[in-house]
C-alpha positions as a Markdown table, in Angstrom:
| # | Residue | x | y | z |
|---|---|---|---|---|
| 1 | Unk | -7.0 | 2.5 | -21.4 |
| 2 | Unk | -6.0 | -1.2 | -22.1 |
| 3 | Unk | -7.2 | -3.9 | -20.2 |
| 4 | Unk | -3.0 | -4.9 | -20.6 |
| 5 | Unk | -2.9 | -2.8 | -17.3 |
| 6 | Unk | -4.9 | -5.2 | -15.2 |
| 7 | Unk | -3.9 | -8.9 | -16.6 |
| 8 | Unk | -0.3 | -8.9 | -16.0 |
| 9 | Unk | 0.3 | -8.7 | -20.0 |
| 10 | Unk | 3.3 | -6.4 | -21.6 |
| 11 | Unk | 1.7 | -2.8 | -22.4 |
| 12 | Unk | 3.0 | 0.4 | -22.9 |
| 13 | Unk | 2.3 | 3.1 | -20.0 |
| 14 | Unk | 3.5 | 6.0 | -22.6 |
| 15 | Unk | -0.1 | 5.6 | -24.5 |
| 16 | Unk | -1.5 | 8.6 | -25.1 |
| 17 | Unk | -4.9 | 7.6 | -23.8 |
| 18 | Unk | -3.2 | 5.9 | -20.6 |
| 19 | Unk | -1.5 | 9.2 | -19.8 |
| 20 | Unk | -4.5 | 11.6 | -19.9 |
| 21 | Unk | -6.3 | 9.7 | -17.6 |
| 22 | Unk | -3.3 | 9.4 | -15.5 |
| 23 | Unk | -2.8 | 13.3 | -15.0 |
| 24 | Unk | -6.3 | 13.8 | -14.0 |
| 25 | Unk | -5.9 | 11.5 | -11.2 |
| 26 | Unk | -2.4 | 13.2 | -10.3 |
| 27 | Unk | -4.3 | 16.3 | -10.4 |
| 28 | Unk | -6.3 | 15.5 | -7.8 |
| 29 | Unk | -3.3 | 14.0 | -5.9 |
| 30 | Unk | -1.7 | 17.3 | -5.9 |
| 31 | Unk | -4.7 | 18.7 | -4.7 |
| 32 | Unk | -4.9 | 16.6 | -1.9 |
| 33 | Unk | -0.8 | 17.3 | -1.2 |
| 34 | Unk | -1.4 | 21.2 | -1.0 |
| 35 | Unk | -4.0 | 20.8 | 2.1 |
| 36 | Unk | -3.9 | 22.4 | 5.3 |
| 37 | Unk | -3.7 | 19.8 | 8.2 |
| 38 | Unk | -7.6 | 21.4 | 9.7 |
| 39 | Unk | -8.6 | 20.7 | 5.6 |
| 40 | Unk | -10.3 | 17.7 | 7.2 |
| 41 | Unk | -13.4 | 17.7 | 5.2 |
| 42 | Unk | -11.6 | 18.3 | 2.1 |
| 43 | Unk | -9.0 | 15.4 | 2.7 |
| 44 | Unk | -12.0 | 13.3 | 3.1 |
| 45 | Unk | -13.8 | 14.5 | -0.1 |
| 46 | Unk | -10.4 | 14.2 | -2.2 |
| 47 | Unk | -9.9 | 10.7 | -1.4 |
| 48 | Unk | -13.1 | 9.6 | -2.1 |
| 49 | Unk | -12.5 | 11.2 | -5.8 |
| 50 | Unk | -9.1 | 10.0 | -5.5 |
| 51 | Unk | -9.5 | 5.9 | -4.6 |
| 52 | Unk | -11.2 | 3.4 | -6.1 |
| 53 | Unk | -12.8 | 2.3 | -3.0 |
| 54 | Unk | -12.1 | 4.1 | 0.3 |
| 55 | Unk | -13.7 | 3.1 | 4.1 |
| 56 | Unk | -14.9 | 5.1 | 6.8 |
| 57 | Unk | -12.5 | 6.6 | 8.7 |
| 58 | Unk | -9.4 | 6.3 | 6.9 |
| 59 | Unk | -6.8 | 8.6 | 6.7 |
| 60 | Unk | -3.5 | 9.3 | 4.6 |
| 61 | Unk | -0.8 | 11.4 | 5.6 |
| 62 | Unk | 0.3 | 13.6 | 2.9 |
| 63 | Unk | 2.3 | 13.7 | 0.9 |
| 64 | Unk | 0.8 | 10.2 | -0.8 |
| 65 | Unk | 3.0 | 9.7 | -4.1 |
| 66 | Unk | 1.4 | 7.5 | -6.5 |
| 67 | Unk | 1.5 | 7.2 | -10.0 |
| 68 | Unk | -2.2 | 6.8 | -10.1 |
| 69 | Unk | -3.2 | 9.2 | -7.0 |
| 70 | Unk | -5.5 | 5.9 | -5.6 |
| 71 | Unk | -7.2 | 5.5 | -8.7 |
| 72 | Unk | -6.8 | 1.5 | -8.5 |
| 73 | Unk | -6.6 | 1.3 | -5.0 |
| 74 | Unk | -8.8 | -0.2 | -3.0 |
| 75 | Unk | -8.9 | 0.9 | 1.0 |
| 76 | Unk | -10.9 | -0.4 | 3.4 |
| 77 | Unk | -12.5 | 1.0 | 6.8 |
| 78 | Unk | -10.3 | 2.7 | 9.6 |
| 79 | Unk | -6.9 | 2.3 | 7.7 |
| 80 | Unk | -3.9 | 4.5 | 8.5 |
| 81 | Unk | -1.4 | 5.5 | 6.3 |
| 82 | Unk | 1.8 | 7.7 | 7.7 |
| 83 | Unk | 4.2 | 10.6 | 5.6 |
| 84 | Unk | 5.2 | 9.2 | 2.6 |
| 85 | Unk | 2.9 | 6.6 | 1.7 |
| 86 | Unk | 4.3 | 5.5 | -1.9 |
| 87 | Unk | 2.5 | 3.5 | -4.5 |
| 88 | Unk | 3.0 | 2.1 | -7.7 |
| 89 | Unk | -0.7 | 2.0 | -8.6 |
| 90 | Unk | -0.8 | 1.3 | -12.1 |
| 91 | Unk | -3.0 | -1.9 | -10.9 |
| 92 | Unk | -5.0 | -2.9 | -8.4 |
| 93 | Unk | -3.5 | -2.8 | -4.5 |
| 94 | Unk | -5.7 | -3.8 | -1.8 |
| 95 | Unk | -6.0 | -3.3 | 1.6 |
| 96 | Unk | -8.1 | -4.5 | 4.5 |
| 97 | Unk | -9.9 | -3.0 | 7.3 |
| 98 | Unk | -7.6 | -1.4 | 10.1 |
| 99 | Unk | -4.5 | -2.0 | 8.6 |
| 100 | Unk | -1.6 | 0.5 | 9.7 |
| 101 | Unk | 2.0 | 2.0 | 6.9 |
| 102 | Unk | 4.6 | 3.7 | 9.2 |
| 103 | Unk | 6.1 | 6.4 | 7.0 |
| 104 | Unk | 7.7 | 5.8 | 3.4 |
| 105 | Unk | 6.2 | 2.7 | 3.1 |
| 106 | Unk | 6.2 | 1.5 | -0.9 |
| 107 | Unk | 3.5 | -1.1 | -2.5 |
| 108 | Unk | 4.6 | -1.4 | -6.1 |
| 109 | Unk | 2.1 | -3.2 | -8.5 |
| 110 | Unk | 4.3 | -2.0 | -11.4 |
| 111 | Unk | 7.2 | -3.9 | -13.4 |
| 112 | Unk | 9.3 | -3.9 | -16.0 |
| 113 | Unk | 10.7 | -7.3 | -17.8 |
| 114 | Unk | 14.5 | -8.2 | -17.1 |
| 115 | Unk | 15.0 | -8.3 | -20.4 |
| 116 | Unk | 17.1 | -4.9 | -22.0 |
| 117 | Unk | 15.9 | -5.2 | -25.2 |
| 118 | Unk | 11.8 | -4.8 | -23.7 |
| 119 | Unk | 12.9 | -2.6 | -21.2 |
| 120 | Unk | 14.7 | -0.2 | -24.1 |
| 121 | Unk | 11.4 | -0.2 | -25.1 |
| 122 | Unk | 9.4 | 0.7 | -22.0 |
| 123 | Unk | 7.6 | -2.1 | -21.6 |
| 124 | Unk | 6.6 | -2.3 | -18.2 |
| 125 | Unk | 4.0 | -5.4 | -16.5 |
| 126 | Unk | 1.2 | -5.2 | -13.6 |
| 127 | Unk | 0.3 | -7.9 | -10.5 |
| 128 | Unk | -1.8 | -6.9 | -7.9 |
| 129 | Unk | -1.1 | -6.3 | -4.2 |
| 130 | Unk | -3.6 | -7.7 | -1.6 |
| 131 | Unk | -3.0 | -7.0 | 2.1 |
| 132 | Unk | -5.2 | -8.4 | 4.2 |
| 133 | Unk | -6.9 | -7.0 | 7.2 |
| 134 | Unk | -5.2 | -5.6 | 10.8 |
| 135 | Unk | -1.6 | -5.5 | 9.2 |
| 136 | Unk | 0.6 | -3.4 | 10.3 |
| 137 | Unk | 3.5 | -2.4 | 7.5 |
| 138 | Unk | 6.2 | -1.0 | 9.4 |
| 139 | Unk | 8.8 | 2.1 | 8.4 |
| 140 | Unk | 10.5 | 1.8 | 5.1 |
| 141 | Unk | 8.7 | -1.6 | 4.2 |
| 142 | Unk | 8.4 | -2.1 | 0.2 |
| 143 | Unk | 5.9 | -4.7 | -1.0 |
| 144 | Unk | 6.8 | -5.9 | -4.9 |
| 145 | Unk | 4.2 | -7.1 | -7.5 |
| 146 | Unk | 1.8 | -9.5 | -7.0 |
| 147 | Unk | 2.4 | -9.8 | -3.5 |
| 148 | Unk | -0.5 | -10.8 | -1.0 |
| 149 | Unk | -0.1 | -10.4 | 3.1 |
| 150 | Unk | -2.4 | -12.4 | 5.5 |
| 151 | Unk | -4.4 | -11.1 | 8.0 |
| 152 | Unk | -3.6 | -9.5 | 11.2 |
| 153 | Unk | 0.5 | -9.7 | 10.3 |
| 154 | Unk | 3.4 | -7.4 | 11.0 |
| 155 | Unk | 6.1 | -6.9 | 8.2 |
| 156 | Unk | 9.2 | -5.3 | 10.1 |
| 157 | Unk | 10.7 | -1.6 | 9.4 |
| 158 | Unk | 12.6 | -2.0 | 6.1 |
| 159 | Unk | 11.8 | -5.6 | 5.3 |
| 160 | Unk | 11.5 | -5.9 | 1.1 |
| 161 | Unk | 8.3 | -8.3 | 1.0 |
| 162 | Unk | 9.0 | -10.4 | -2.7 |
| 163 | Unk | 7.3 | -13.3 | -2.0 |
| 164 | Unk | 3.2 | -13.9 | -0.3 |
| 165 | Unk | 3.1 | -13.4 | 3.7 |
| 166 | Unk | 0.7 | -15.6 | 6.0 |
| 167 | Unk | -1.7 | -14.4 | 8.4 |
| 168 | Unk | -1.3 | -14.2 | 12.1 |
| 169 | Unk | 3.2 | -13.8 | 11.8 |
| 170 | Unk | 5.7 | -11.0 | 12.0 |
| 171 | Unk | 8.3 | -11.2 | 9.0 |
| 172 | Unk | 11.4 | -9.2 | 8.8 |
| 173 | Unk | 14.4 | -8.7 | 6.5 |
| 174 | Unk | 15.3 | -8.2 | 2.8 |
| 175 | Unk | 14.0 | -10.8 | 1.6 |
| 176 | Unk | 11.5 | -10.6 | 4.1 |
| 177 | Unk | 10.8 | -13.8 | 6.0 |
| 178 | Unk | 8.5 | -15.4 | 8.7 |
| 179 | Unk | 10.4 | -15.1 | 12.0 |
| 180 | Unk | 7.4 | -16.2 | 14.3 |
| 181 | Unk | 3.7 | -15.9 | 14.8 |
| 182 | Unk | 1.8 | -13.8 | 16.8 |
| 183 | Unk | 1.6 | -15.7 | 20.0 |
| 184 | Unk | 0.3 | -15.9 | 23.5 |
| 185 | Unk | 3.1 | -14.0 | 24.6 |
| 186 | Unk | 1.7 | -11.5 | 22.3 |
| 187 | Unk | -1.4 | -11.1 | 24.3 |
| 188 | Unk | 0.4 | -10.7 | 27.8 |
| 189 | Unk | 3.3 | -8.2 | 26.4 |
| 190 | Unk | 3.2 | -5.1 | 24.1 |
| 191 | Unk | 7.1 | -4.6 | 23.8 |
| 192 | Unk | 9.5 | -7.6 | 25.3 |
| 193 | Unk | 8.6 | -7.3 | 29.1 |
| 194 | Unk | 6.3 | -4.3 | 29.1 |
| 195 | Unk | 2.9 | -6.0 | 30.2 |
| 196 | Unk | -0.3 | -4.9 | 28.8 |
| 197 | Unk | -2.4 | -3.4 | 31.7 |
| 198 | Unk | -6.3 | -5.2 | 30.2 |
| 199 | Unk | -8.2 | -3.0 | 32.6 |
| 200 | Unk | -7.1 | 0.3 | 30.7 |
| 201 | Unk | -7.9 | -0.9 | 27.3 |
| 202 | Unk | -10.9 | 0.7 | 25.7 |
């Protein structure tokens, strides 16, 4: 493989030796696609082949659809991922510990230049995606290239994230954008005026 993949440099994804090394790890995705949901040991075994790095007690809904099957991924502890999980792997992505993906969520580290006469080509580009720890990534988000989310925020259902994210906000929208940070308010109400009862929290 070239190291083009991994420095944001013009390379060609058609290379032979890029593409055997690909279907291996798409192998094992499919592997992991074609389990039964009591295959819990397997699942775990899978994704540990599958990732580059993958915590304790993290679990991925399948179907996961990446071009890589995980193998430049890099998932922390107690992460969750829901149906659909889609991911341009073809560099590094990120993610920190207890971080949540509502379905059909897409992280794409992959690009291709604006230009036609590159892109006729299939020249395609790579920039990493680093989200940060306790996110939460709701339905239909898409996070673009060389993106990075603080900790502990919320990205809104359908929100296209193009540009970096603080910690400690929820952003919405296409382009996504800060609407507010997590607040006090936060801490006394789960959903507008439904109060969060302390005593039954574990």
């Amino acid at each position: 493989m070239t190291d083009d993949m991994h420095n944001g440099n013009l390379y060609l994804p058609m290379d032979k030796a890029i593409l055997k090394v690909q279907e291996a790890a798409q192998e094992l995705q499919y592997d992991y696609n074609q389990t039964r949901p009591s295959d819990h040991e397997k699942r775990g075994k899978l994704l540990k082949r599958m990732f580059a790095e993958i915590g304790e007690e993290t679990y991925i809904e399948p179907p996961l659809h990446a071009n890589w099957g995980g193998h430049f991924m890099h998932f922390g502890n107690h992460i969750f991922a829901n149906y659909n999980l889609t991911a341009v792997d073809d560099t590094s992505i990120y993610v920190g510990d207890h971080t949540m993906f509502g379905p059909n969520v897409i992280l794409a580290s992959g690009t291709h230049p604006v230009l036609p006469a590159l892109r006729e080509k299939e020249y395609q580009y790579n920039l990493p995606i680093k989200i940060g720890r306790n996110c939460w990534l709701g339905a239909g988000a898409i996070v673009l290239p060389g993106v990075t989310i603080g900790d502990n925020t919320v990205i809104g259902a359908g929100s296209v994230v193009t540009q970096d994210v603080p910690a400690n906000v929820v952003a919405v929208g296409n382009p996504c954008r800060v609407m507010r940070a997590i607040n006090a308010h936060d801490r006394q109400y789960y959903d507008r005026q439904r109060k969060i009862d302390w005593s039954k929290i574990q």
